[in-house]
Residue, then its C-alpha position, 0 to 999 in steps of 0.5 A: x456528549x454533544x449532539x453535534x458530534x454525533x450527528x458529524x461522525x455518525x450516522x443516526x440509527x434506529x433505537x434497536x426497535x424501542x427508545x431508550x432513555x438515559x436518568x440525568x437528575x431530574x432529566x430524561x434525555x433520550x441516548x442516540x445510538x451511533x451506528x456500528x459496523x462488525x468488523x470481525x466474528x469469532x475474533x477481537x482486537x488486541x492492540x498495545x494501549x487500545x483498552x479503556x475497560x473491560x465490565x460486563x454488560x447484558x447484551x451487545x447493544x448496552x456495550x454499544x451504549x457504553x462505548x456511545x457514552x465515553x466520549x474516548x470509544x471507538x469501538x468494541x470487543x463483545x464476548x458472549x459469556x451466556x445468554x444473559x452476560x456479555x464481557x463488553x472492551x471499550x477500545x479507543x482505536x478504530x480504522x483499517x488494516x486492522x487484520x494482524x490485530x486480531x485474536x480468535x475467541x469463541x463467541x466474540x466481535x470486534x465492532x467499530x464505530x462509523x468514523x471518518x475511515x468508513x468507507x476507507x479514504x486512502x487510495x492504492x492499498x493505503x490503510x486509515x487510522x482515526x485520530x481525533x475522536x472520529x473526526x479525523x483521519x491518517x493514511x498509511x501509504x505504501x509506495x505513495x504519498x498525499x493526504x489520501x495516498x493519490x501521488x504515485x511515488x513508486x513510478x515503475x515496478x512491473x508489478x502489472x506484468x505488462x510494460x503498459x504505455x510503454x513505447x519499444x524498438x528491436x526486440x530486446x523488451x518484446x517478452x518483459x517483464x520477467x516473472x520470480x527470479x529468473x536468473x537464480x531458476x537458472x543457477x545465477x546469482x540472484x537478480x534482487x529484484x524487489x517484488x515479483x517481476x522484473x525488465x531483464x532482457x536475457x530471460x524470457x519468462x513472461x508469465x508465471x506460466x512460461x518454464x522457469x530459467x526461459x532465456x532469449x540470451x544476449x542477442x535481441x538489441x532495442x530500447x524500452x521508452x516510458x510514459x511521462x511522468x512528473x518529477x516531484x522530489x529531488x531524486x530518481x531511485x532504480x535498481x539497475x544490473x547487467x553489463x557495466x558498459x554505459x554505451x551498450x547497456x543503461x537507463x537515461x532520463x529524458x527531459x524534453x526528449x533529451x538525455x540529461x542523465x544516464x547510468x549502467x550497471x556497476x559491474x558487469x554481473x545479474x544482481x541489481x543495485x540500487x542507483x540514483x540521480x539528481x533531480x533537483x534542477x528538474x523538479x515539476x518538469x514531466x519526464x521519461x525513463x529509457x532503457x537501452x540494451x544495445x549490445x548482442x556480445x558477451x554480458x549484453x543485458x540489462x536488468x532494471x527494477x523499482x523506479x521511484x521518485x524520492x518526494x515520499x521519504x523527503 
């Protein structure tokens, strides 16, 4: 293997303590150890396709040397058989979010190689998979996109519990979002909500604290504005319940401050479902949702969950 792509990938470590050297014909070249990190203790890795030989070794550090010397290892599986013999896997995978990959075995540990996902380099719970023997990487995102996961695509979902930087009037949004499925606590349907939490102005539940099927009712009035955003793909995605009547009950898309789009629930019922609009015309342009309940009569709520823009699945 070439200094060079040990000294790009990895970085230098000490001889374990003395130089070891490496019988090439006449020629002695010294072997660079690259660093390892133990990923997991009393586990190893077990993945589909990721095995390129399992041999014995007399220690942990020669399957070390072993996985340096094939320019395809990544990492290792070491298993202490006695005091004396090690059963060394030579892998090709390494990266994160490894952990549903694991087995547990006594006396072994999963070891990757230092490569271009360590440290991780997705951002927002992305997980990082090595590609090109180490010098390279991907990212799996969730709910984002960019090479390192860095572009918000999931604009809203409540996650936080707070309608941070969000601009209200009346009092209709004053104690959301709402936490877990309100309405089925309450013997409803459910409101399909798509995580935890959720804006639905008949329930008052606003912390997993407060008494499940907490309840405002249909009284409180007012609107709930958004902080800007860009919009970048083609579509706005949300889920959207409560009354079917779009001048009382219903999310609008403002550009500039005007109206350009709006919609309301498809019948007048708890469950959400999913809506969307056509953005195409306003790609690039910064935006704000507006949620409306302006009805205190019967079916006056207005249940909304997952805004999304639709730039990660184009």
């Amino acid at each position: 293997m070439s200094l060079g792509r040990v000294f790009f990938c990895f970085v230098f470590y000490h001889f374990f303590k003395t130089t070891h050297s490496v019988a090439n014909g006449n020629n002695k070249e010294k072997l660079i150890v690259r660093n390892f990190d133990i990923s997991a203790k009393g586990k190893f890795f077990s993945k589909p396709g990721s095995l390129l030989s399992n041999q014995t070794t007399k220690s942990t550090k020669e399957c070390c040397f072993k996985c340096v010397q094939n320019k395809e290892c990544l990492s290792v599986n070491t298993i202490a058989l006695d005091q004396s013999r090690c059963q060394c896997e030579l892998l090709n995978w390494a990266g994160t979010g490894f952990e549903n990959q694991l087995v547990s075995k006594t006396n072994s540990r999963f070891m990757q190689m230092q490569t271009s996902c360590s440290p991780n380099p997705c951002q927002n719970g992305g997980q990082c998979t090595v590609k090109d023997r180490g010098t390279n990487y991907t990212c799996t995102c969730v709910g984002r996109t960019g090479r390192n996961c860095e572009e918000k695509c999931v604009l809203f979902d409540f996650e936080s519990g707070r309608l941070e930087g969000w601009n209200l009037t009346g009092t209709a949004f004053n104690n959301q979002p709402t936490y877990g499925d309100n309405t089925l606590a309450r013997g409803k349907p459910s409101a399909n909500l798509k995580g935890k939490w959720f804006v639905g102005t008949f329930e008052d539940r606003p912390s997993p604290s407060h008494p499940a099927a907490g309840q405002q009712g249909n009284g409180p009035t007012g609107t709930a504005t958004s902080p800007t955003f860009v919009i970048r793909g083609t579509k706005l995605r949300f889920l959207i319940g409560g009354e079917s009547n779009i001048n009382t009950e219903r999310l609008e898309l403002l550009i500039g401050g005007s109206v350009v789009a709006k919609a309301t629930s498809t019948q007048s019922d708890h469950p959400m479902t999913m809506k969307s609009f056509d953005v195409t015309a306003y790609k690039g342009k910064e935006a704000r949702v507006r949620l409306v309940d302006m009805s205190s009569g019967s079916w006056g709520l207005l249940n909304v969950d997952q805004i999304e823009d639709s730039y990660c699945s184009e």
